[in-house]
C-alpha positions in Angstrom: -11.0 55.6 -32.1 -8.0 54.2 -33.8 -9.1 55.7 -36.9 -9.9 58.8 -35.9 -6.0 58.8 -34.2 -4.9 58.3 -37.6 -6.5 60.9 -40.0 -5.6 63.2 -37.2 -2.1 62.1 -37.3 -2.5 61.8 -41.5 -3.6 65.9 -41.2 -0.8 66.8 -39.6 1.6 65.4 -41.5 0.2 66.7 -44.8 0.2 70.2 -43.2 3.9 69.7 -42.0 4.6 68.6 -45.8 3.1 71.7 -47.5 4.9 74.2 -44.8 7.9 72.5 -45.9 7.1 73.1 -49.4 7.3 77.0 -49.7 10.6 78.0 -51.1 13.1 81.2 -51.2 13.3 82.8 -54.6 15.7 85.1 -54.8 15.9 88.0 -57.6 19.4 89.4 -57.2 20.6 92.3 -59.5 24.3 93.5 -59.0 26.1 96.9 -59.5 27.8 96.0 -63.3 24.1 95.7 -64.2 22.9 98.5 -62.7 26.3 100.3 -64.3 24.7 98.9 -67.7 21.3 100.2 -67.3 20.2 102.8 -64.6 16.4 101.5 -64.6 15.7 97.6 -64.4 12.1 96.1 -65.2 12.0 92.5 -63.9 9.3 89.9 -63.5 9.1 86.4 -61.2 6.7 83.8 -60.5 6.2 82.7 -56.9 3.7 80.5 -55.1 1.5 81.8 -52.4 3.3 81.1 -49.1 6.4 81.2 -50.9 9.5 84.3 -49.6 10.8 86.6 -52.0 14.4 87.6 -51.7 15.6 90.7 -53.8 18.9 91.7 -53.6 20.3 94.8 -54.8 24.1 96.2 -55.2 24.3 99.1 -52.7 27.2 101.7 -51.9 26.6 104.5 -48.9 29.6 105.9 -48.7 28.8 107.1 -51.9 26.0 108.9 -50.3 23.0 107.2 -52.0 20.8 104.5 -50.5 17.8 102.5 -51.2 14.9 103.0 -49.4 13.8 100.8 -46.2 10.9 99.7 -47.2 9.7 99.4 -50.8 6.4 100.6 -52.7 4.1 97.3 -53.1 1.5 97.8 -54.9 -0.8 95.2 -53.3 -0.1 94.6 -50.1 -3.1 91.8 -49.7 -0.4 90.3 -52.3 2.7 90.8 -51.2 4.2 91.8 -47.9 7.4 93.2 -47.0 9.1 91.3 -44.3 12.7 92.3 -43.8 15.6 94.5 -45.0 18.9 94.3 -43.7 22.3 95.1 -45.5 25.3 92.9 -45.7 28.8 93.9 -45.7 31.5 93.7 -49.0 33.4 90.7 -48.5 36.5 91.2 -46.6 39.0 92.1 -49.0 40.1 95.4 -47.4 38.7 97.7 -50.2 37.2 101.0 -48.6 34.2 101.8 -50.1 33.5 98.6 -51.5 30.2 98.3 -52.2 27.4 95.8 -50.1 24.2 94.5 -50.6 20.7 95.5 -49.3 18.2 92.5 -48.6 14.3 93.0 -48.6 12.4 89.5 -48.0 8.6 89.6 -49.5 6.2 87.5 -48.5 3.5 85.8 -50.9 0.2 85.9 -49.3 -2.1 85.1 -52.1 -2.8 84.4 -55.9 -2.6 88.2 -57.6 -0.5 90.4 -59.2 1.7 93.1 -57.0 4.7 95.6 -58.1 7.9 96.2 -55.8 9.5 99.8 -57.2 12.5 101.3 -55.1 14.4 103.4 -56.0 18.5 104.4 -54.9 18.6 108.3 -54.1 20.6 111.2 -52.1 17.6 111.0 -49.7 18.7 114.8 -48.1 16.9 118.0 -49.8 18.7 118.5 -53.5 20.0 115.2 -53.5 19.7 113.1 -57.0 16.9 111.1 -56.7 16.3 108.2 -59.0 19.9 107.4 -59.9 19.1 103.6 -60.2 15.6 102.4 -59.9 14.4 99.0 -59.6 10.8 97.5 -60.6 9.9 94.0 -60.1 6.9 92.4 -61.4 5.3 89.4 -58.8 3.0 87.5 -60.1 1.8 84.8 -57.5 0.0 81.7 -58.4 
């Protein structure tokens, strides 16, 4: 009985350990490098079980904006699981630009692409100003 008590408790502790052991990786591109180059290939490595945090440079009162959600191309790969924006840093500069957040989730080994791309989304509007293409390959 006593041994049964303790490869129970033994189970649960090594499942505790290995939900502990997913990380955050965060891919973070800002607006100087999207000023530099208009269309930005990237690749990362993650773990299955592991978030994915991409962060991109945004401005709306410029009238463009990223999508909500992103294209994944495998989404038996990859899941979205968030998107939020956060505001400039209080320095009193209007018009200052943000950031725009999308959290991805790693759901199993494979190979998935997140595209988005940062558009006038209203009929006539430039589309494509900036784009940004990330590579996930998850092991």
């Amino acid at each position: 009985m006593k041994l049964k008590l303790v490869l129970v408790c033994l189970a649960a502790a090594i499942s505790l350990l290995l939900l502990g052991c997913s990380q955050k990786v965060p891919v973070e591109v800002s607006c100087d490098d999207f000023y530099n180059q208009q269309h930005i290939t990237r690749q990362v490595e993650v773990a299955a079980g592991d978030s994915l945090t991409v962060t991109l440079c945004s401005n709306p009162t410029t009238g463009f904006q990223w999508a909500e959600s992103a294209t994944v191309s495998d989404q038996s790969v990859l899941q979205q699981t968030d998107h939020k924006f956060t505001a400039p840093e209080a320095n009193g500069t209007v018009g200052a630009p943000e950031k725009e957040v999308w959290t991805f989730k790693a759901l199993k080994k494979g190979t998935s692409t997140v595209s988005m791309e940062y558009s006038r989304p209203w009929e006539g509007g430039e589309k494509g100003e900036w784009t940004f293409s990330l590579t996930v390959v998850v092991k």
